[in-house]
Backbone as CSV, one residue per row, in Angstrom:
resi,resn,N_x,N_y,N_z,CA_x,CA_y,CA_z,C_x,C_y,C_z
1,UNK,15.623,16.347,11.792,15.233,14.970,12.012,16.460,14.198,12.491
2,UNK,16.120,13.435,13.419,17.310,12.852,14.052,17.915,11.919,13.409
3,UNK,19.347,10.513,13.193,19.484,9.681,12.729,18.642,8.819,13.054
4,UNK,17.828,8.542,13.895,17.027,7.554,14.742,16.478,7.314,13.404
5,UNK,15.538,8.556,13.622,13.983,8.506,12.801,14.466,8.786,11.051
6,UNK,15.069,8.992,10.764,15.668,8.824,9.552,15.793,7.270,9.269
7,UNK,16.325,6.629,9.883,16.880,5.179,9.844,15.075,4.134,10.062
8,UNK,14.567,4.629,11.166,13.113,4.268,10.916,12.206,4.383,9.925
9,UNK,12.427,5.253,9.313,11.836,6.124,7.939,11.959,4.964,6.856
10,UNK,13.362,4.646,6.540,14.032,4.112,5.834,13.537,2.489,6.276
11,UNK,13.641,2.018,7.100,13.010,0.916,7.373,11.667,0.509,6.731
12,UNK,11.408,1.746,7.063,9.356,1.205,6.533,9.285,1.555,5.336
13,UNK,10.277,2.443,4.537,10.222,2.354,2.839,10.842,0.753,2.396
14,UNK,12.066,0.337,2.843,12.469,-0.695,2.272,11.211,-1.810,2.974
15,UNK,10.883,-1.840,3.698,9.482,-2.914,3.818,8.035,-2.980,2.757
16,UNK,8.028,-1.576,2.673,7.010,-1.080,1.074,7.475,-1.663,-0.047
17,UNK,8.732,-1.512,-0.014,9.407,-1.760,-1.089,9.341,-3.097,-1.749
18,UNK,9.917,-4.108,-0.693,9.844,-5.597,-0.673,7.760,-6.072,-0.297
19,UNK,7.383,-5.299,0.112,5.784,-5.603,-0.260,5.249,-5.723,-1.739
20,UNK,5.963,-4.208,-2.122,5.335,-4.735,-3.655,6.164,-5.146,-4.819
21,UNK,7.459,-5.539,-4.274,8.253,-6.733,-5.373,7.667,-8.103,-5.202
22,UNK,7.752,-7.987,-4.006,6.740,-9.790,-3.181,4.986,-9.504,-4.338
23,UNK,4.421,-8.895,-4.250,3.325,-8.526,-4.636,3.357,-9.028,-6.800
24,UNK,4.462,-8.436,-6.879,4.516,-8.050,-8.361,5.287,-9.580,-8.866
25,UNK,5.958,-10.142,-8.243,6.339,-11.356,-8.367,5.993,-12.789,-8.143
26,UNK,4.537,-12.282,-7.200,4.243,-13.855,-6.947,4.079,-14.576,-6.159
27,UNK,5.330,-13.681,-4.842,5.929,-14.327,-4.321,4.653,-14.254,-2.461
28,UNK,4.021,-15.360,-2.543,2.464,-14.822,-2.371,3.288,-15.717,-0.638
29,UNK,4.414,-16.892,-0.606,4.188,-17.057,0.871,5.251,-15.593,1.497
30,UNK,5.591,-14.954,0.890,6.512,-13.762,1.448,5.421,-12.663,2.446
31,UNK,4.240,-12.521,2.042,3.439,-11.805,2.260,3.245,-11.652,3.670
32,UNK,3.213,-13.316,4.274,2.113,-13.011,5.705,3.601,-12.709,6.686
33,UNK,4.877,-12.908,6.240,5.957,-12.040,6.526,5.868,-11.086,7.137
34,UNK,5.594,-9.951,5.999,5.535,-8.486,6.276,4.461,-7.927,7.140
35,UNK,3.253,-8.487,7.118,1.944,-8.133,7.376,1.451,-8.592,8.494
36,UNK,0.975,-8.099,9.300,0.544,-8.343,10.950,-0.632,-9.468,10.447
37,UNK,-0.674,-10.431,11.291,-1.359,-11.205,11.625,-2.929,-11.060,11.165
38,UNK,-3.494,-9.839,11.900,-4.912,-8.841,12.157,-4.585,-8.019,10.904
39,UNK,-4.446,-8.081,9.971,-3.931,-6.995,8.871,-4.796,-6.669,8.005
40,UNK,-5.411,-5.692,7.911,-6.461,-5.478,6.758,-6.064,-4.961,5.668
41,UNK,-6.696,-5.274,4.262,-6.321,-4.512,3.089,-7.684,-4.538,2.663
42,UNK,-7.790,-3.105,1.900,-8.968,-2.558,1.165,-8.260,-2.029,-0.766
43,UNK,-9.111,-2.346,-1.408,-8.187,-2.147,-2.624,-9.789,-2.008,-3.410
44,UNK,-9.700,-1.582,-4.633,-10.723,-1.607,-5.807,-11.619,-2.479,-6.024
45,UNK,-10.801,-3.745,-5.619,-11.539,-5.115,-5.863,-11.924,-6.064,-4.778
46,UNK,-11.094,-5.462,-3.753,-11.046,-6.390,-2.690,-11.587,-5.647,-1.098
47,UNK,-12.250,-6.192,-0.129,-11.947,-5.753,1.252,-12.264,-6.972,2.270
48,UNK,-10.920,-7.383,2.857,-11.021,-8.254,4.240,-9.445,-8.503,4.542
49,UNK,-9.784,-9.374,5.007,-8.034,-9.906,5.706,-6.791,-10.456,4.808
50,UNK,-5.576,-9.535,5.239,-4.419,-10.141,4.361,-4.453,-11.700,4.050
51,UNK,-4.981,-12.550,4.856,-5.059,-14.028,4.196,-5.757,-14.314,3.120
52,UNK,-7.160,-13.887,3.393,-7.978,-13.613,2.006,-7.576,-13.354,1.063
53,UNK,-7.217,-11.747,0.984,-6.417,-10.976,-0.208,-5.444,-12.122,-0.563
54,UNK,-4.177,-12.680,0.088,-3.409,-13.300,-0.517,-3.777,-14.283,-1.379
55,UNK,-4.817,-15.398,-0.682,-5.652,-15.957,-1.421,-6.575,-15.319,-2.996
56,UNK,-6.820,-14.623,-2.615,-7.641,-14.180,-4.021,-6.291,-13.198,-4.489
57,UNK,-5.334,-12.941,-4.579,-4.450,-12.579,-5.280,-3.902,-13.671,-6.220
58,UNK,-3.679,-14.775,-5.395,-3.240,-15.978,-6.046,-3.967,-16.718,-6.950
59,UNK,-5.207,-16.278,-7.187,-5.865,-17.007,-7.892,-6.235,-15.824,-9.320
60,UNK,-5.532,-14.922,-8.951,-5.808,-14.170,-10.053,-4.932,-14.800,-11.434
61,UNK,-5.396,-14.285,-12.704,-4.559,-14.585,-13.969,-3.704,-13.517,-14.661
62,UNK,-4.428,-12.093,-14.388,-4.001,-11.338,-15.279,-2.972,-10.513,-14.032
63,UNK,-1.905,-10.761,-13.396,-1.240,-9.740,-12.434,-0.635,-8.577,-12.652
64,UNK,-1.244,-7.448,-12.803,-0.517,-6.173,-12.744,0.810,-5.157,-12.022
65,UNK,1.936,-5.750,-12.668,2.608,-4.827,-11.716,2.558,-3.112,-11.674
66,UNK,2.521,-2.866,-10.327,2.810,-2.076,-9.974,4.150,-1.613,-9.355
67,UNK,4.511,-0.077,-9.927,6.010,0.543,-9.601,6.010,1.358,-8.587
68,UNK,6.352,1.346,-7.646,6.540,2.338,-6.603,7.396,3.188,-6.654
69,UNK,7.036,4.553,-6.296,7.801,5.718,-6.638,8.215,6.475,-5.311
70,UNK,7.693,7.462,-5.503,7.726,8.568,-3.760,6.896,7.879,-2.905
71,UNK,7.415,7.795,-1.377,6.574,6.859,-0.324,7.496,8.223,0.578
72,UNK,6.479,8.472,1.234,6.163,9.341,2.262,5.905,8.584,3.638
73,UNK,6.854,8.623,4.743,6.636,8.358,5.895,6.665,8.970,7.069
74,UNK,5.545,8.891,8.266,5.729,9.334,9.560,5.747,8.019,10.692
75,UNK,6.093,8.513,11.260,6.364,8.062,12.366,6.315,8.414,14.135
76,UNK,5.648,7.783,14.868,5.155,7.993,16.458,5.336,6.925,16.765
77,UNK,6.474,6.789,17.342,6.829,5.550,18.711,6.969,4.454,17.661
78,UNK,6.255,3.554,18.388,5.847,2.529,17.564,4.980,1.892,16.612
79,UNK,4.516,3.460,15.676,3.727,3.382,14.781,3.921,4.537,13.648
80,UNK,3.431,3.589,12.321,3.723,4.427,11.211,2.620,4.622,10.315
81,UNK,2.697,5.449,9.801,1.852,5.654,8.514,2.858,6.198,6.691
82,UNK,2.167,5.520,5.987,2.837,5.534,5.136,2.147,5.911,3.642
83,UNK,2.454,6.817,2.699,1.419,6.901,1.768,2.710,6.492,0.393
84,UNK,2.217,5.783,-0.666,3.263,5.304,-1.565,2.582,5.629,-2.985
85,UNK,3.338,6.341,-3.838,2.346,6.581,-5.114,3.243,5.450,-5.804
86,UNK,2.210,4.953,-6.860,2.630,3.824,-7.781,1.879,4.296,-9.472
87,UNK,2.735,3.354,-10.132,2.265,3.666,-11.535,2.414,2.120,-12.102
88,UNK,1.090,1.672,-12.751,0.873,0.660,-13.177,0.446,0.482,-14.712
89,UNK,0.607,-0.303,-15.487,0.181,-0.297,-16.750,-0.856,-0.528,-17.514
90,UNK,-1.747,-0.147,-18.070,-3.239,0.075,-18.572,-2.841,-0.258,-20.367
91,UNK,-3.280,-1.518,-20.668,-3.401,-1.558,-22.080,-5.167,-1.383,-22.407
92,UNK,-5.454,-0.604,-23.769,-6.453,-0.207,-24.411,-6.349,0.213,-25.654
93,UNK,-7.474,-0.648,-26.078,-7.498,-1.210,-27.531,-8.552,-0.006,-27.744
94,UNK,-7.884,1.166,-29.197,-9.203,2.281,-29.893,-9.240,1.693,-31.102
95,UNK,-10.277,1.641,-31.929,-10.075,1.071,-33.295,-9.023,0.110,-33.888
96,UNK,-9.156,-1.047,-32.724,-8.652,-1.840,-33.316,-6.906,-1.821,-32.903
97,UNK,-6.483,-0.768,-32.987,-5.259,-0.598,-31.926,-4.584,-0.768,-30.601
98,UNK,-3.864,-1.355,-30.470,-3.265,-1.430,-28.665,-2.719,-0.512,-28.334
99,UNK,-3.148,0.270,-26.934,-2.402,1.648,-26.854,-1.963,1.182,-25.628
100,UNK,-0.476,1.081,-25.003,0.028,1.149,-23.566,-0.073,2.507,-22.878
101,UNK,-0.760,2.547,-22.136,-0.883,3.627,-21.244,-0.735,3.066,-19.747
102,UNK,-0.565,4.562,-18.431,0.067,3.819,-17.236,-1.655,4.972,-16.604
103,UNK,-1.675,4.301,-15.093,-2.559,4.712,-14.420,-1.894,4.789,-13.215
104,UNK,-2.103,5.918,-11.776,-1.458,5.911,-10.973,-2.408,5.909,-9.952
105,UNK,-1.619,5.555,-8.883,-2.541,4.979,-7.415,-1.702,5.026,-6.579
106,UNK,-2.383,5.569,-5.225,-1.633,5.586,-4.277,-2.334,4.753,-3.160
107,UNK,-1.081,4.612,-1.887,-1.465,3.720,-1.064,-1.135,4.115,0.100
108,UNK,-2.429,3.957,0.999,-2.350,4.267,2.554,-1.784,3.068,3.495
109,UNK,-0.451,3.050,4.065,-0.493,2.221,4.820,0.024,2.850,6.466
110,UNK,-0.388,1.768,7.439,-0.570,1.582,8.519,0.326,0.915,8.895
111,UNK,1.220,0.756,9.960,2.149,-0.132,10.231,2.344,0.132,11.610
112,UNK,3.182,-1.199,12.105,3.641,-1.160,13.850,4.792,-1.992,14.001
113,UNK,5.217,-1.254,15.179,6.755,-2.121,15.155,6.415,-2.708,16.335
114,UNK,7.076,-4.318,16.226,6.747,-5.307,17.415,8.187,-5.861,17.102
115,UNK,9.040,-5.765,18.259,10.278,-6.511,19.077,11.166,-6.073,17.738
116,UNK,11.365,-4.546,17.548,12.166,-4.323,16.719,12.246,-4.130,15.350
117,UNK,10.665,-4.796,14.891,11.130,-5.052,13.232,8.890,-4.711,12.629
118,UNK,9.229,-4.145,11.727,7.825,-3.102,11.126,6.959,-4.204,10.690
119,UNK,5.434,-4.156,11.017,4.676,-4.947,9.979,3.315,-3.804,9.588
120,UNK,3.030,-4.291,8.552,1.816,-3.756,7.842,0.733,-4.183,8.458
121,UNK,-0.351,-2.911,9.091,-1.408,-3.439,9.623,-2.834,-3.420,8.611
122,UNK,-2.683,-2.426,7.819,-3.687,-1.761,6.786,-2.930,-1.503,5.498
123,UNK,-3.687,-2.095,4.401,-3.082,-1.413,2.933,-4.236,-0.845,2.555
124,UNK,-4.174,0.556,1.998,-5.758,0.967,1.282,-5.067,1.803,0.118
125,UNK,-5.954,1.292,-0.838,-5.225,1.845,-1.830,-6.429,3.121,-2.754
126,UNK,-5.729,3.837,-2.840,-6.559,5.146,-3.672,-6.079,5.376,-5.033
127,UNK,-7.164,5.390,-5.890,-7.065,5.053,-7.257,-7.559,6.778,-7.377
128,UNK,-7.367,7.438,-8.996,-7.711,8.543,-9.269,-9.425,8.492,-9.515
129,UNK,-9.871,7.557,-10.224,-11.466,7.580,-10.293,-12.146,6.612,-9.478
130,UNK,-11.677,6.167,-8.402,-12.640,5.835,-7.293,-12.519,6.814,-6.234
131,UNK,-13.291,6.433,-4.884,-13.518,7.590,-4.120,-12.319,8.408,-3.788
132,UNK,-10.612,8.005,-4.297,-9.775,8.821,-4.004,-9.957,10.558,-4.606
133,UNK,-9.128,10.682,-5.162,-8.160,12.386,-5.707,-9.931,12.857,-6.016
134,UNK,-10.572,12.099,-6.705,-11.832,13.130,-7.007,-12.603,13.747,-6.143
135,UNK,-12.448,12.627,-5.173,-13.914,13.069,-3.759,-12.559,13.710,-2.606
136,UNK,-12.401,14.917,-2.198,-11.282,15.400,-1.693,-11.615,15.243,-0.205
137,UNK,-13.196,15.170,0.351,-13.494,15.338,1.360,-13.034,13.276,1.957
138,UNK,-13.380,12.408,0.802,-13.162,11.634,1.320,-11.729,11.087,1.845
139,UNK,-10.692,11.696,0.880,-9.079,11.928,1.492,-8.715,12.448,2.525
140,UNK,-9.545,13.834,2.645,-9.170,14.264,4.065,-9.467,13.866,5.218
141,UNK,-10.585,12.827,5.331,-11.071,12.110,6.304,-10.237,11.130,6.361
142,UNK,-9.922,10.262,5.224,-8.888,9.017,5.394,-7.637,9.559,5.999
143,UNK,-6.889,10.788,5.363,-5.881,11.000,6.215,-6.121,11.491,7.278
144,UNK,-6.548,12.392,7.904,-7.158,12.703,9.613,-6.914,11.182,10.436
145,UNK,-7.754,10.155,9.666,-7.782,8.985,10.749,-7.098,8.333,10.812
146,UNK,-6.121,8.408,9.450,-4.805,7.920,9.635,-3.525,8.807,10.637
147,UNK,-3.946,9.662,10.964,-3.268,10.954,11.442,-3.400,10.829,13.135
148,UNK,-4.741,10.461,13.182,-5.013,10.335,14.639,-4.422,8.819,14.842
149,UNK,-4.818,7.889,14.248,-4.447,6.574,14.282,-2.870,6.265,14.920
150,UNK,-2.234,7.672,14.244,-0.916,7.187,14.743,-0.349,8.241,15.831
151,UNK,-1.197,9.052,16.012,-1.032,9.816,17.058,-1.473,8.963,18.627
152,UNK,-2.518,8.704,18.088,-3.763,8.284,19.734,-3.383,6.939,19.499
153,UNK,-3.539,5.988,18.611,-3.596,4.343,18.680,-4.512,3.784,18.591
């Protein structure tokens, strides 16, 4: 791998990165920043446009952070794909007890570079008991079209 694409690589992790500190903090005008204009996000709870989402993020009460761990990137020209596993925290009460437990999720993103510098076009996020890790056929289709997506455009 060349320094180029190493250094590109690295670009679109530290942009993940600052997505979900911006995300986990609050910091809700940082958002339309990172995120293309046309930007879609699909999540558990949510599906339409990064303005929306930001909006109904902001109005949430209970905010969950999420930790980002291994983020996996490719790269074609001027387009990326990116998958990021995260681990978030799950409290649950058994008899009366609080038990902290963590739940993990990963995230498909989409990205493009315009005049030098990366934005997020798509966030989709795959949880273990929604249609992600269980339904395998439906992963392999999401990645294929993420695959072609950044191959073809």
């Amino acid at each position: 791998m060349s320094h180029e694409a190493r250094r590109e690589k690295e670009a679109v992790r530290r942009l993940l990165t600052f997505e979900r500190f911006a995300r986990n903090n609050q910091l809700w005008d940082e958002l339309p920043t990172i995120y293309a204009p046309d930007a879609r996000v699909k999540a558990s709870w949510f599906e339409g446009s990064i303005e929306e989402f930001i909006k109904a993020l902001a109005k949430l009460t209970n905010h969950i952070p999420y930790h980002l761990h291994t983020c996996m990137v490719w790269t074609h020209g001027n387009r990326a794909v990116a998958i990021a596993e995260t681990t978030f925290p799950v409290k649950t009460v058994i008899d009366g007890v609080e038990f902290n437990q963590s739940g993990d999720s990963q995230y498909l993103y989409r990205l493009v570079r315009t005049n030098g510098e990366w934005y997020i076009t798509s966030c989709e996020s795959i949880l273990e008991e929604l249609p992600g890790k269980s339904k395998p056929e439906y992963l392999q289709e999401l990645y294929e079209a993420a695959d072609n997506w950044l191959v073809n455009g």
